[in-house]
DODOTOR-641865 format. One record per residue: x, y, z of N, C-alpha, C in turn; residue number from 1; residue in one letter. Coordinates in Angstrom, 2 decimals. Layout:
BEGIN
n.c1 = X; n.c2 = Y; n.c3 = Z; ca.c1 = X; ca.c2 = Y; ca.c3 = Z; c.c1 = X; c.c2 = Y; c.c3 = Z; lumpa = NUM; tilo = a $
...
% end
This chain:
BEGIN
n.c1 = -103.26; n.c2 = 208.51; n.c3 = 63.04; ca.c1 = -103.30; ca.c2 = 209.90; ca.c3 = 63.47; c.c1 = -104.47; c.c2 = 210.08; c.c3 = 64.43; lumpa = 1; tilo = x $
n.c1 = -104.29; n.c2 = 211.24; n.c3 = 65.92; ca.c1 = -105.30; ca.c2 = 210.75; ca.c3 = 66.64; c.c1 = -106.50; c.c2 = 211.91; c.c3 = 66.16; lumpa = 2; tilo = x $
n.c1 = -107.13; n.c2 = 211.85; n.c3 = 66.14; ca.c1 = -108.51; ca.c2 = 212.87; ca.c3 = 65.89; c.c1 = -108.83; c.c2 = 213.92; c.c3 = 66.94; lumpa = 3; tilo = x $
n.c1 = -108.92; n.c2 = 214.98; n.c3 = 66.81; ca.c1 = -109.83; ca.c2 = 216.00; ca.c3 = 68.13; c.c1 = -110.85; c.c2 = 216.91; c.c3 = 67.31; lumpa = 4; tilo = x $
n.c1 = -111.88; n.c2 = 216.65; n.c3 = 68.17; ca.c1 = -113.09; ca.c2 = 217.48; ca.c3 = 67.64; c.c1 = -113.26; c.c2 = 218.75; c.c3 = 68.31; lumpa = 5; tilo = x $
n.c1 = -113.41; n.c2 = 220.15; n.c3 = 67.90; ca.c1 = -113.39; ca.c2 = 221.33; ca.c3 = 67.86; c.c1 = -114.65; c.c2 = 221.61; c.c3 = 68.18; lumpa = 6; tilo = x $
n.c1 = -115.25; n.c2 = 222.04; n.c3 = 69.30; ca.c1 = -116.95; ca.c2 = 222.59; ca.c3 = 69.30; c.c1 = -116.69; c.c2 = 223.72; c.c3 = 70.00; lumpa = 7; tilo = x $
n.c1 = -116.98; n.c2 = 224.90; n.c3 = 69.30; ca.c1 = -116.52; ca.c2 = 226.06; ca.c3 = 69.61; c.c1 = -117.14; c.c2 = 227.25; c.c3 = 68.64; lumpa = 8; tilo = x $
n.c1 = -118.29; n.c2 = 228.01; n.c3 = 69.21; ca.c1 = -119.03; ca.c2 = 228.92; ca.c3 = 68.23; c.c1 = -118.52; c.c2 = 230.33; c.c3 = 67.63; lumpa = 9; tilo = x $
n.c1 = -116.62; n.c2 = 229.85; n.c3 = 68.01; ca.c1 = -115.99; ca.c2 = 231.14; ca.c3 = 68.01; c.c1 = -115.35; c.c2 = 231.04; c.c3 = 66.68; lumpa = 10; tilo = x $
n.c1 = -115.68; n.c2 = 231.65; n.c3 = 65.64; ca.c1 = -114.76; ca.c2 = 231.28; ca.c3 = 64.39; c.c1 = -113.19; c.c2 = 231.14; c.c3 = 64.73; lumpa = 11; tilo = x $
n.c1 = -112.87; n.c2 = 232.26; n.c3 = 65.35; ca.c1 = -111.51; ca.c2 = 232.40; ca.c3 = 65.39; c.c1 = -110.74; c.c2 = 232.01; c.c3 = 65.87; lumpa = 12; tilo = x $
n.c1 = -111.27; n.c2 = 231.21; n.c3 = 67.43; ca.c1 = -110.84; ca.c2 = 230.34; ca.c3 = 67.98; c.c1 = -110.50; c.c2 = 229.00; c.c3 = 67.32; lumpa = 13; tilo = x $
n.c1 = -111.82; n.c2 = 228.44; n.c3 = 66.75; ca.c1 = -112.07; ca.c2 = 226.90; ca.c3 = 65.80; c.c1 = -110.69; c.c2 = 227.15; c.c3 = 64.82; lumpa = 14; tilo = x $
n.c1 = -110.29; n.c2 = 228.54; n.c3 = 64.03; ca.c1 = -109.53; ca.c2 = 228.26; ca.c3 = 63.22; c.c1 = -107.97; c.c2 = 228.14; c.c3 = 63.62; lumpa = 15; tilo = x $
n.c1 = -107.87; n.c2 = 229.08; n.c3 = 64.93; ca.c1 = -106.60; ca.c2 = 229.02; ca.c3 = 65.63; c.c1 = -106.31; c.c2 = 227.33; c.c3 = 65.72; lumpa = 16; tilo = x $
n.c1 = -107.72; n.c2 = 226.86; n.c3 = 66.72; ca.c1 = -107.25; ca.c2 = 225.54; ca.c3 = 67.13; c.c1 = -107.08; c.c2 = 224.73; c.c3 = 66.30; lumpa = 17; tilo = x $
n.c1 = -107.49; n.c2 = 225.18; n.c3 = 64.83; ca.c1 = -107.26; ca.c2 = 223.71; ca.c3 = 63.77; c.c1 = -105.70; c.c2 = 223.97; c.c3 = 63.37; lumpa = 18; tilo = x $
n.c1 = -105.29; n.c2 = 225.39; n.c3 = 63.16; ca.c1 = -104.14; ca.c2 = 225.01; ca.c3 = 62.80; c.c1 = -103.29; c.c2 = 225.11; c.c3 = 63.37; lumpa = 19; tilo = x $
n.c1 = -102.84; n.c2 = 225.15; n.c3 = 64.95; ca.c1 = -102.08; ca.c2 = 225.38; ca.c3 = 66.11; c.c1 = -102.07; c.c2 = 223.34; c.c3 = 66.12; lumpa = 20; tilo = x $
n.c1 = -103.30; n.c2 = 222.87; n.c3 = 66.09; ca.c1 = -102.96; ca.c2 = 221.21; ca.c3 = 66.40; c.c1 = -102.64; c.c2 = 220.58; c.c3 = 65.02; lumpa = 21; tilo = x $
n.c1 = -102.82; n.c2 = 220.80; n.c3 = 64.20; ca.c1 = -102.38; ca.c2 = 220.30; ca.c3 = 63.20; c.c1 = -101.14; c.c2 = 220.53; c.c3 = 63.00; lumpa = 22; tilo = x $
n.c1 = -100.40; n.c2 = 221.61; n.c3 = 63.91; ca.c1 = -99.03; ca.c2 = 221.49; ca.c3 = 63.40; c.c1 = -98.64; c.c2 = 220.32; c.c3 = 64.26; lumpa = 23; tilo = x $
n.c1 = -99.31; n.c2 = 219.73; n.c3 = 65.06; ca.c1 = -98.81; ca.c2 = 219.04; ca.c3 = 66.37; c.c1 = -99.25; c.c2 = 217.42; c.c3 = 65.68; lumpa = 24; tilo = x $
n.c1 = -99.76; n.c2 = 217.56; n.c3 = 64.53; ca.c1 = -99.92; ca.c2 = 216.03; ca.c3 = 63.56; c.c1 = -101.22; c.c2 = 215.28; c.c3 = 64.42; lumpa = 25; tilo = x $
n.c1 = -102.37; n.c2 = 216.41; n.c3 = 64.62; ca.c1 = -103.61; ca.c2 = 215.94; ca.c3 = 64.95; c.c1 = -104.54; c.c2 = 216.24; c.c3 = 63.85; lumpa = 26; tilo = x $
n.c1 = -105.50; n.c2 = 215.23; n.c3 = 63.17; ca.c1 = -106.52; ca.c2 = 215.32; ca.c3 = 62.48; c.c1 = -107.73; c.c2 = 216.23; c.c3 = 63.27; lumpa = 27; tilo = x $
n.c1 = -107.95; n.c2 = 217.23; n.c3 = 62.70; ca.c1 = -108.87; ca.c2 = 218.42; ca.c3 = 63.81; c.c1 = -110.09; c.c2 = 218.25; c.c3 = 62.57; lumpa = 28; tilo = x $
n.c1 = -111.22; n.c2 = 218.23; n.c3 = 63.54; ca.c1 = -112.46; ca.c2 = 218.68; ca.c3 = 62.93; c.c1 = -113.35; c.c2 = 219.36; c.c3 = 63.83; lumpa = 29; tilo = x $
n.c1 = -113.84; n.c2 = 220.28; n.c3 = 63.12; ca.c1 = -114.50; ca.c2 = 221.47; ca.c3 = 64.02; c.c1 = -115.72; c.c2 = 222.02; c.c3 = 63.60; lumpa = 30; tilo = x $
n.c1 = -116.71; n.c2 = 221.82; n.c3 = 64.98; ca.c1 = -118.13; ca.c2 = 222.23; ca.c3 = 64.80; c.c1 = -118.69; c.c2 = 223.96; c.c3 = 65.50; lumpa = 31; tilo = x $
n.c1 = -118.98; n.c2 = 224.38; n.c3 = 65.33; ca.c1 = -118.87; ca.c2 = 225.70; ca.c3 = 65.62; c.c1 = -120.50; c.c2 = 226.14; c.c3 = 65.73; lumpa = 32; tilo = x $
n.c1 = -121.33; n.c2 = 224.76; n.c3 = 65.98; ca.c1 = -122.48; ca.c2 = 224.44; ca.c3 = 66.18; c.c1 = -122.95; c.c2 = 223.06; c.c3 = 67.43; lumpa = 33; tilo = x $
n.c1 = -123.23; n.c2 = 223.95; n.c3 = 68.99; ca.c1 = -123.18; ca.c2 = 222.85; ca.c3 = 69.91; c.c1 = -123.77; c.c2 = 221.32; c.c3 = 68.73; lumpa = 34; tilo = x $
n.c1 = -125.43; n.c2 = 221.75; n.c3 = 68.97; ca.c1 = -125.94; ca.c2 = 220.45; ca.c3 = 68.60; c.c1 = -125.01; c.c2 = 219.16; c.c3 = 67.44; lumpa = 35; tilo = x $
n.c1 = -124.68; n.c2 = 220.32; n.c3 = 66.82; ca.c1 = -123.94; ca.c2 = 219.61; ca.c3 = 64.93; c.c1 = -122.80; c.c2 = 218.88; c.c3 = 66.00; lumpa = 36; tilo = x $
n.c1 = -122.28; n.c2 = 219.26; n.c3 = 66.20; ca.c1 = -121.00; ca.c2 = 218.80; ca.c3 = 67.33; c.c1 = -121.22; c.c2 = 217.45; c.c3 = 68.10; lumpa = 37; tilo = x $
n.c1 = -122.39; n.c2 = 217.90; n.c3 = 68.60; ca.c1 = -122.28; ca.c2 = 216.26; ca.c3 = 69.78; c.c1 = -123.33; c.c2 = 215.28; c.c3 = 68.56; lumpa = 38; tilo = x $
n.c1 = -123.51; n.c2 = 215.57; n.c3 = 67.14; ca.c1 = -124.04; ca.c2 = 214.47; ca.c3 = 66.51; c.c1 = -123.11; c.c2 = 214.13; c.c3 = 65.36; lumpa = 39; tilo = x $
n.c1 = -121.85; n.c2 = 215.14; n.c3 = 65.72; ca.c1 = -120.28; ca.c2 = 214.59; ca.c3 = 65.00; c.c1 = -119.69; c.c2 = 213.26; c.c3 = 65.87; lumpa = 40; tilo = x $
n.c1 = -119.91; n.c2 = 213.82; n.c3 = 67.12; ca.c1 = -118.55; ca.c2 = 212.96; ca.c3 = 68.24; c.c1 = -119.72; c.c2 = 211.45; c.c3 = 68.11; lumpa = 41; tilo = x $
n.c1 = -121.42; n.c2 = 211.80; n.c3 = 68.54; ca.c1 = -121.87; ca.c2 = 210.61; ca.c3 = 68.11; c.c1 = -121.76; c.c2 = 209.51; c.c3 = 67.08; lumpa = 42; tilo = x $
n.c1 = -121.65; n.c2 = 210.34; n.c3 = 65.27; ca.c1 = -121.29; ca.c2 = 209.31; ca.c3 = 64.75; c.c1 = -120.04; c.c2 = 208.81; c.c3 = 64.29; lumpa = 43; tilo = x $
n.c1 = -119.13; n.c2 = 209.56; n.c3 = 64.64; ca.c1 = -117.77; ca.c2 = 209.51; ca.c3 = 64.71; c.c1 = -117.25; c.c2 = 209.90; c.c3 = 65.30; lumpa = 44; tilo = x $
n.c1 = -117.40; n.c2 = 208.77; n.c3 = 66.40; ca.c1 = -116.14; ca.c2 = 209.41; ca.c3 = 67.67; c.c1 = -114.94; c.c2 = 209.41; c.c3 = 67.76; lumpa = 45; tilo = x $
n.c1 = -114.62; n.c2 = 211.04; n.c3 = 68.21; ca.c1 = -113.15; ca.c2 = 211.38; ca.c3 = 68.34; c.c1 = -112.21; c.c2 = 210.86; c.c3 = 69.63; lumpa = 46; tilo = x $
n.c1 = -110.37; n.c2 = 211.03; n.c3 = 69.04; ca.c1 = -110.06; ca.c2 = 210.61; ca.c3 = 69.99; c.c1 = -109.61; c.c2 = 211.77; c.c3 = 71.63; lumpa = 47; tilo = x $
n.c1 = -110.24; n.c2 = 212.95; n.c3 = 71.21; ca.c1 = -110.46; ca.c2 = 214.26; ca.c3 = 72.07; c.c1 = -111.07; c.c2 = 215.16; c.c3 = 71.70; lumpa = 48; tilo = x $
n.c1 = -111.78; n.c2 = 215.35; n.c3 = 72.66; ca.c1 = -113.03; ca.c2 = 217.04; ca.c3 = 72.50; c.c1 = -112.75; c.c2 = 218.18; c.c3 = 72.82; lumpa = 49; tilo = x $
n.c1 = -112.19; n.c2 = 219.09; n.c3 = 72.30; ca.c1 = -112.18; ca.c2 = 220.62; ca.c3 = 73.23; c.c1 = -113.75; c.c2 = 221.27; c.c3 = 72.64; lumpa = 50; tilo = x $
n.c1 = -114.17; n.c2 = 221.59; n.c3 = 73.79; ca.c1 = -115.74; ca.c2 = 222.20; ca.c3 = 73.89; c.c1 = -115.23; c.c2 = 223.47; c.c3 = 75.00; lumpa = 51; tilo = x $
n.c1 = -116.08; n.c2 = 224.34; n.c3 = 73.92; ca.c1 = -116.58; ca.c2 = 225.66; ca.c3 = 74.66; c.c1 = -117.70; c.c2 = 225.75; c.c3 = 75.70; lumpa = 52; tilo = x $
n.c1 = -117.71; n.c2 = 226.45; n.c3 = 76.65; ca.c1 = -118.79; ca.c2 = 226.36; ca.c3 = 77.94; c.c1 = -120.15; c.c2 = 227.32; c.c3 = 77.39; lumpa = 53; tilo = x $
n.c1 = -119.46; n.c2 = 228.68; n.c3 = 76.82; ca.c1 = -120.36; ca.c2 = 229.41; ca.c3 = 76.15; c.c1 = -120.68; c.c2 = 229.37; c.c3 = 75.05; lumpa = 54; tilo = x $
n.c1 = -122.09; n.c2 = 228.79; n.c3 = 74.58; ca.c1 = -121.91; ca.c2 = 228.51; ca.c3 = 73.22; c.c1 = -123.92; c.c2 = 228.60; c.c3 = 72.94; lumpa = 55; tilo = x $
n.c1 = -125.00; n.c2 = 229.07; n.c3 = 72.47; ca.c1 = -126.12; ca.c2 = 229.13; ca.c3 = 72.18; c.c1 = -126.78; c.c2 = 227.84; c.c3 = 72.06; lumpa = 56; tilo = x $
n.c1 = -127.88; n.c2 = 227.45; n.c3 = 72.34; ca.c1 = -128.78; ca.c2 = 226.36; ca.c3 = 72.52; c.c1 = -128.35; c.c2 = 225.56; c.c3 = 73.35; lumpa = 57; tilo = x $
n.c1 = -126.98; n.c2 = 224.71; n.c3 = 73.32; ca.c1 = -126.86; ca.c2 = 223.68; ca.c3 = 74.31; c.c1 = -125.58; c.c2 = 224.36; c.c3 = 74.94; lumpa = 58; tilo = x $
n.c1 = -124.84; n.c2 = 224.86; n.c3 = 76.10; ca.c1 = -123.89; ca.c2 = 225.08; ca.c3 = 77.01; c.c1 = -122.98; c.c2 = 223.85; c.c3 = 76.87; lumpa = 59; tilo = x $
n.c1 = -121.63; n.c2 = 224.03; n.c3 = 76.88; ca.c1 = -120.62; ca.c2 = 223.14; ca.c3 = 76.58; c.c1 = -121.17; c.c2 = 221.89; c.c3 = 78.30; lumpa = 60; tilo = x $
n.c1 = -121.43; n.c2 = 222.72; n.c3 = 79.10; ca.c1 = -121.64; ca.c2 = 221.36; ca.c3 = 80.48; c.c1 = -122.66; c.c2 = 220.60; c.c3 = 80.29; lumpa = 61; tilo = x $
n.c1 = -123.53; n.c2 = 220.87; n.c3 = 79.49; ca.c1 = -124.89; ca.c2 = 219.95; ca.c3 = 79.17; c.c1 = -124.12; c.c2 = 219.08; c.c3 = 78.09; lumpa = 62; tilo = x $
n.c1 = -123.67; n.c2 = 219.71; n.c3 = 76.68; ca.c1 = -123.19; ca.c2 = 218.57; ca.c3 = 76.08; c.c1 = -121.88; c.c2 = 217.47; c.c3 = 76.79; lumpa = 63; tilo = x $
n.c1 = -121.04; n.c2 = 218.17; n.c3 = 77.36; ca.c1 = -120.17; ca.c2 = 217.38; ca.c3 = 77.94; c.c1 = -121.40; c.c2 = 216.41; c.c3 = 78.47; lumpa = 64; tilo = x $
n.c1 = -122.20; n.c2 = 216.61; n.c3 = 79.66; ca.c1 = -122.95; ca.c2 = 215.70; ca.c3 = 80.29; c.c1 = -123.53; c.c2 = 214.61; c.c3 = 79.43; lumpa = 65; tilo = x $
n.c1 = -124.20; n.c2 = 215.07; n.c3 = 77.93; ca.c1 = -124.81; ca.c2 = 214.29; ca.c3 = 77.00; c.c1 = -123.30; c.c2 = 213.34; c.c3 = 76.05; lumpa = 66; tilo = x $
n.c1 = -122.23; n.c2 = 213.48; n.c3 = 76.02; ca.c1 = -121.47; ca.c2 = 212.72; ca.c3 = 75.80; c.c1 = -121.17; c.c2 = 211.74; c.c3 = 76.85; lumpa = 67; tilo = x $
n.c1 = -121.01; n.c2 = 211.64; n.c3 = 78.27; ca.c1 = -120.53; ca.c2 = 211.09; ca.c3 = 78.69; c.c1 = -121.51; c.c2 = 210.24; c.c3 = 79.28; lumpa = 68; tilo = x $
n.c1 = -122.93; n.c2 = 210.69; n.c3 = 78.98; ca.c1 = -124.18; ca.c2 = 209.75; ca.c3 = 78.86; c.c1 = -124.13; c.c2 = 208.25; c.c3 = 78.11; lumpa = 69; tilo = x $
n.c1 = -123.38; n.c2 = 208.69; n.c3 = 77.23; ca.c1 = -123.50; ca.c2 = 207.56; ca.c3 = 75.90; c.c1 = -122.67; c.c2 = 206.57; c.c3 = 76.06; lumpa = 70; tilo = x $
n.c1 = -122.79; n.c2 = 205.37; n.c3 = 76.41; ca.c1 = -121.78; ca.c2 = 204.36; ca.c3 = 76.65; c.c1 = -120.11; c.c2 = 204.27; c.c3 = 75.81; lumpa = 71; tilo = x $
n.c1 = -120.27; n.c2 = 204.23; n.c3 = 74.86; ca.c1 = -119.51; ca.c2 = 204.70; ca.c3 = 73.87; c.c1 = -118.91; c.c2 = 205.71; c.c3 = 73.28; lumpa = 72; tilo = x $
n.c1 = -118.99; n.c2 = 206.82; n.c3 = 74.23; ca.c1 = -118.16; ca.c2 = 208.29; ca.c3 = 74.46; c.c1 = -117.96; c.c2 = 208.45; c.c3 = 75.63; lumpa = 73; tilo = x $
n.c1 = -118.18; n.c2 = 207.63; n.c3 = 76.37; ca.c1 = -118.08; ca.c2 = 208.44; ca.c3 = 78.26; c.c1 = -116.44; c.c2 = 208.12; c.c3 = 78.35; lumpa = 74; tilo = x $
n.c1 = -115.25; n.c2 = 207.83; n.c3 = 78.16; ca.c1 = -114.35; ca.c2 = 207.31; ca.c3 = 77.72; c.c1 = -113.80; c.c2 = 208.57; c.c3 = 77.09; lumpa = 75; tilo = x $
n.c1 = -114.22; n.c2 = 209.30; n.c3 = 76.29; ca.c1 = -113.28; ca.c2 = 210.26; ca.c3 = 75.05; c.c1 = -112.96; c.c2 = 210.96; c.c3 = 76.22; lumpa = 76; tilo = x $
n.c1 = -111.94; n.c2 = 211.90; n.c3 = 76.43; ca.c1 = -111.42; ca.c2 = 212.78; ca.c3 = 76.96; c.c1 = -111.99; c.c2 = 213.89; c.c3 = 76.92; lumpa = 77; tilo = x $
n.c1 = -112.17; n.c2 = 214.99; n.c3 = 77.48; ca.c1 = -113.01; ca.c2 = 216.28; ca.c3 = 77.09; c.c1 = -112.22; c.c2 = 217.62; c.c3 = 77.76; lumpa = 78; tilo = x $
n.c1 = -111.93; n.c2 = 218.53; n.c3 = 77.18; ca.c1 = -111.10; ca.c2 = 220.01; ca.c3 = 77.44; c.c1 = -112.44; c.c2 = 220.84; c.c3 = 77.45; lumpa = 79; tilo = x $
n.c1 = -112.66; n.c2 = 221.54; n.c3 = 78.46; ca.c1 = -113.96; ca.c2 = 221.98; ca.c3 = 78.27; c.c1 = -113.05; c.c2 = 223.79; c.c3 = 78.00; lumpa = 80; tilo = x $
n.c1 = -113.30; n.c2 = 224.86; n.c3 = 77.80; ca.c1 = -112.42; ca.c2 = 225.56; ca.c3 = 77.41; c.c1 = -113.65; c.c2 = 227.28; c.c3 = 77.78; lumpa = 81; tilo = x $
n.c1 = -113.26; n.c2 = 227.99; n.c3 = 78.93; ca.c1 = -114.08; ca.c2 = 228.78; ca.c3 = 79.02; c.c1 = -113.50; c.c2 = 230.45; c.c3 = 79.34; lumpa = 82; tilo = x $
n.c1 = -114.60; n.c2 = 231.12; n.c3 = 79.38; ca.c1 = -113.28; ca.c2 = 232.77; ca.c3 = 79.84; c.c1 = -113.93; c.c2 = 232.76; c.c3 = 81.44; lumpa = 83; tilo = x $
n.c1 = -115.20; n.c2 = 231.80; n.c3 = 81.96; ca.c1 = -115.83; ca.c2 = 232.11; ca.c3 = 83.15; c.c1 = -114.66; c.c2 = 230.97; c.c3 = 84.22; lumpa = 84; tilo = x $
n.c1 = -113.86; n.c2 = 231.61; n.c3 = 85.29; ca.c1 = -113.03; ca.c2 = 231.23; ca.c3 = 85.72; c.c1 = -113.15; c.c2 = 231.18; c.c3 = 87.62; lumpa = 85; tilo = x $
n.c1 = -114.64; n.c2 = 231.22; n.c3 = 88.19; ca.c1 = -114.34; ca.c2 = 230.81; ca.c3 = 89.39; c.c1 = -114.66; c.c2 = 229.33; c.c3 = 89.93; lumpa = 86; tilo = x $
n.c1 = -114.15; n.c2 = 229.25; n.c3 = 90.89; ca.c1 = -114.36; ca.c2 = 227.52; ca.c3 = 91.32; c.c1 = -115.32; c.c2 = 226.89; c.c3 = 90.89; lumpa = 87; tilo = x $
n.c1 = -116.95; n.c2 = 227.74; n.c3 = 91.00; ca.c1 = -118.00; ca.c2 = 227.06; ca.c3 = 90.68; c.c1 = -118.28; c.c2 = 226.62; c.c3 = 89.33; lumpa = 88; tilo = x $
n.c1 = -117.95; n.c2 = 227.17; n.c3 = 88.43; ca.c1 = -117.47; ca.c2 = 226.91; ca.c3 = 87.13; c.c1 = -116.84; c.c2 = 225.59; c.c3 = 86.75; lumpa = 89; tilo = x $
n.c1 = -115.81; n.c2 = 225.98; n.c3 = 88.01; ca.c1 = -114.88; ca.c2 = 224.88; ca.c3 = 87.75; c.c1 = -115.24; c.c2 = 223.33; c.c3 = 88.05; lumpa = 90; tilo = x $
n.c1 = -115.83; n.c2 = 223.28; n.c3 = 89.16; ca.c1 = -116.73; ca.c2 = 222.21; ca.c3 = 89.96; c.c1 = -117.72; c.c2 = 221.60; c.c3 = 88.65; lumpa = 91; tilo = x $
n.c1 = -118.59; n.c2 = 223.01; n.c3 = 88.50; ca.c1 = -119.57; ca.c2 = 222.29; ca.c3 = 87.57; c.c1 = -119.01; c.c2 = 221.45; c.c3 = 86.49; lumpa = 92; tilo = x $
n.c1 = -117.77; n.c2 = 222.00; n.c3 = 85.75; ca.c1 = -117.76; ca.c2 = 221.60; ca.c3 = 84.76; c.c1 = -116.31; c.c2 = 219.84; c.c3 = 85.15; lumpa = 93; tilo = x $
n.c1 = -116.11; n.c2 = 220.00; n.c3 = 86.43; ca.c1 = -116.06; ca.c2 = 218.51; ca.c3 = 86.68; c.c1 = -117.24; c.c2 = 217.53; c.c3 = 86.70; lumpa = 94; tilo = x $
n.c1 = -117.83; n.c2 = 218.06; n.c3 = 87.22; ca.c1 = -119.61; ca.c2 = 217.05; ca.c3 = 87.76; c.c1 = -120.07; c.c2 = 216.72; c.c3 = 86.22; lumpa = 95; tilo = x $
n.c1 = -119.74; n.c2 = 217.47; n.c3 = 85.36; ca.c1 = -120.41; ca.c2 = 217.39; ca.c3 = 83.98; c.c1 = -119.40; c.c2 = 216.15; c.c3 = 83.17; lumpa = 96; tilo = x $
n.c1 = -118.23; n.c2 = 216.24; n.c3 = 84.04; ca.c1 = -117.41; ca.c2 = 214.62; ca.c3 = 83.67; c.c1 = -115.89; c.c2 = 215.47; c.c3 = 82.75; lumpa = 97; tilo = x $
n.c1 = -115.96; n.c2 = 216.57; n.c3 = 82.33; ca.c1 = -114.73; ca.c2 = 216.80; ca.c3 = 81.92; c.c1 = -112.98; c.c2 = 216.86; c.c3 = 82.30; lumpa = 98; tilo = x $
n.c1 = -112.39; n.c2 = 216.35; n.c3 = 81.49; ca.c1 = -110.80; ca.c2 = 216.09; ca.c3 = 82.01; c.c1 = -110.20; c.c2 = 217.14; c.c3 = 82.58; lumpa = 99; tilo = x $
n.c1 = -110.55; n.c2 = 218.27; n.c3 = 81.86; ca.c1 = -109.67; ca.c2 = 219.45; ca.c3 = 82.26; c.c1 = -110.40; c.c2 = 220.63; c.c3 = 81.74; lumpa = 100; tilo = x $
n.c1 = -110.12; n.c2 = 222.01; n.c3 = 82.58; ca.c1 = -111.56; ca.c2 = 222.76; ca.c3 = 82.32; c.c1 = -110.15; c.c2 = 224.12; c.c3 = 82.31; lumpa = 101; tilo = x $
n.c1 = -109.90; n.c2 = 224.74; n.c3 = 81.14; ca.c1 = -109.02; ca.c2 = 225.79; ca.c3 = 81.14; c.c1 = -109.67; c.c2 = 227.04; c.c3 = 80.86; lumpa = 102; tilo = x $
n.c1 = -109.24; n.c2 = 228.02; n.c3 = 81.16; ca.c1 = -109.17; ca.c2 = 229.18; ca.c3 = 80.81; c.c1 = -109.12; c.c2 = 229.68; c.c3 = 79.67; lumpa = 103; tilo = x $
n.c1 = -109.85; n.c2 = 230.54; n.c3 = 78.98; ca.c1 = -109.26; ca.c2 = 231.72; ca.c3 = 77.81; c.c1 = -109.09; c.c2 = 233.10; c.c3 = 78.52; lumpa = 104; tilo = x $
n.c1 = -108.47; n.c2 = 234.30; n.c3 = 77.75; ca.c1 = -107.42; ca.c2 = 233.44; ca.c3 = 76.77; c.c1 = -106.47; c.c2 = 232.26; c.c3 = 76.41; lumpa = 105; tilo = x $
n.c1 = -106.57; n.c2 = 231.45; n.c3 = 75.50; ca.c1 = -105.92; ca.c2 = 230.38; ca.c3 = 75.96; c.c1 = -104.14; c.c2 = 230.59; c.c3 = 75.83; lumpa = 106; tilo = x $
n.c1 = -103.65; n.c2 = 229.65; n.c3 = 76.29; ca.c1 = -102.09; ca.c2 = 229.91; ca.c3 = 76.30; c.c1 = -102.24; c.c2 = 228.14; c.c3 = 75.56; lumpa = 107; tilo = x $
n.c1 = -101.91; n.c2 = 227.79; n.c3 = 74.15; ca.c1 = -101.53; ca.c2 = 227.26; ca.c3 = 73.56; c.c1 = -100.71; c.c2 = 226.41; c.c3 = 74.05; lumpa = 108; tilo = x $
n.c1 = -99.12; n.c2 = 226.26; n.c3 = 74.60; ca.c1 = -98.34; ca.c2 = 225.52; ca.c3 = 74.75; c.c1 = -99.50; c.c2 = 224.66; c.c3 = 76.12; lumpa = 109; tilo = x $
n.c1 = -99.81; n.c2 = 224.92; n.c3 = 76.80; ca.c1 = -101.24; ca.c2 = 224.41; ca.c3 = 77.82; c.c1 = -101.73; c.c2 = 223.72; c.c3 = 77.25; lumpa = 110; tilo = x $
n.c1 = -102.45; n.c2 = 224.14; n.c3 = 76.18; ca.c1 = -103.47; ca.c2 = 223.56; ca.c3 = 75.51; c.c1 = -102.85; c.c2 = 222.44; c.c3 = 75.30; lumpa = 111; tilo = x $
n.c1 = -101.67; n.c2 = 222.44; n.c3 = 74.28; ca.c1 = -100.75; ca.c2 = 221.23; ca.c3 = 73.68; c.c1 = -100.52; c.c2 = 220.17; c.c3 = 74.91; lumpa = 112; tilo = x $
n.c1 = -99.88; n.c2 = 220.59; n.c3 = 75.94; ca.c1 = -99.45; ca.c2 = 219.88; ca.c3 = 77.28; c.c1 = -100.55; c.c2 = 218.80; c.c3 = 77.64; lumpa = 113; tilo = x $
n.c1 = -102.09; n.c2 = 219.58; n.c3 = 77.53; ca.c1 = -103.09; ca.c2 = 219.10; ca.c3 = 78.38; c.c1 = -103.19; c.c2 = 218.02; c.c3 = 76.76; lumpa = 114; tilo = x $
n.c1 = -103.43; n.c2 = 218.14; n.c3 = 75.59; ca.c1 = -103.87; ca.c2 = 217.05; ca.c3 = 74.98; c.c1 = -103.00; c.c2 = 215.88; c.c3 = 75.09; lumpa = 115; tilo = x $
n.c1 = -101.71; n.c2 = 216.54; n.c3 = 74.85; ca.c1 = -100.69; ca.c2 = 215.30; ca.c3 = 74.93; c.c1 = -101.14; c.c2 = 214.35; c.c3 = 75.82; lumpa = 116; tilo = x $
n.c1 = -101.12; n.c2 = 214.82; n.c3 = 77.28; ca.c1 = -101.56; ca.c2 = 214.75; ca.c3 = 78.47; c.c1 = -102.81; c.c2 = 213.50; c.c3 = 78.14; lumpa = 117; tilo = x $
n.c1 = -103.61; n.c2 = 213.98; n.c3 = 77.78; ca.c1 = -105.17; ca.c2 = 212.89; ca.c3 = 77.71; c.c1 = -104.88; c.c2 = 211.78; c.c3 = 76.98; lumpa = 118; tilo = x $
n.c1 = -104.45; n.c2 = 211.80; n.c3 = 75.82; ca.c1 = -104.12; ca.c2 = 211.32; ca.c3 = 74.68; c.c1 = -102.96; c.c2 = 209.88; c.c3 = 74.43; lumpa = 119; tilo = x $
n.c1 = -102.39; n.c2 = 210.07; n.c3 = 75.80; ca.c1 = -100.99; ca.c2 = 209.13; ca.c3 = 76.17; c.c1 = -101.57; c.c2 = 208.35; c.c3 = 77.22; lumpa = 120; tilo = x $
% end
């Protein structure tokens, strides 16, 4: 079963996304704490990240950046997942190394598309 890790300081989001992918037969674990998060994917790395951009102490583009630092995560796939939606946003959060940088509200069947998508 493939794994995706949840870093997302939004309760309601984290709980949507655990059980919207779990119907999809993904093992979801979810940090709803930047730091706790990138010292999940560190000691158990997942086989996909959806990370929030807005999130207190560390910004989803710094941790993306600090995952893909690590020899041994630069490789995981990363959904960076934000409501801030102009190009520069968008740019940054390529330069920061992420696969795909969507929009909220999210539209779910997307969401599904884009993991399948990484994951294959």
């Amino acid at each position: 079963m493939r794994r995706i890790l949840v870093i997302d300081d939004d309760p309601g989001f984290t709980k949507l996304a655990d059980s919207v992918l779990r119907t999809q037969n993904y093992e979801v674990t979810v940090s709803r704490d930047a730091p706790q998060g990138l010292e999940m994917a560190i000691k158990e790395p997942p086989d996909l990240i959806i990370l929030d951009v807005m999130m207190p102490i560390i910004n989803g583009y710094n941790i993306c950046r600090l995952l893909k630092s690590q020899a041994h995560l630069k490789d995981i796939p990363v959904i960076l997942l934000t409501s801030r939606t102009s190009e520069e946003d968008r740019r940054i959060g390529e330069e920061a190394g992420a696969n795909v940088y969507l929009s909220k509200p999210l539209n779910t069947e997307e969401l599904f598309e884009k993991v399948r998508d990484l994951l294959n």
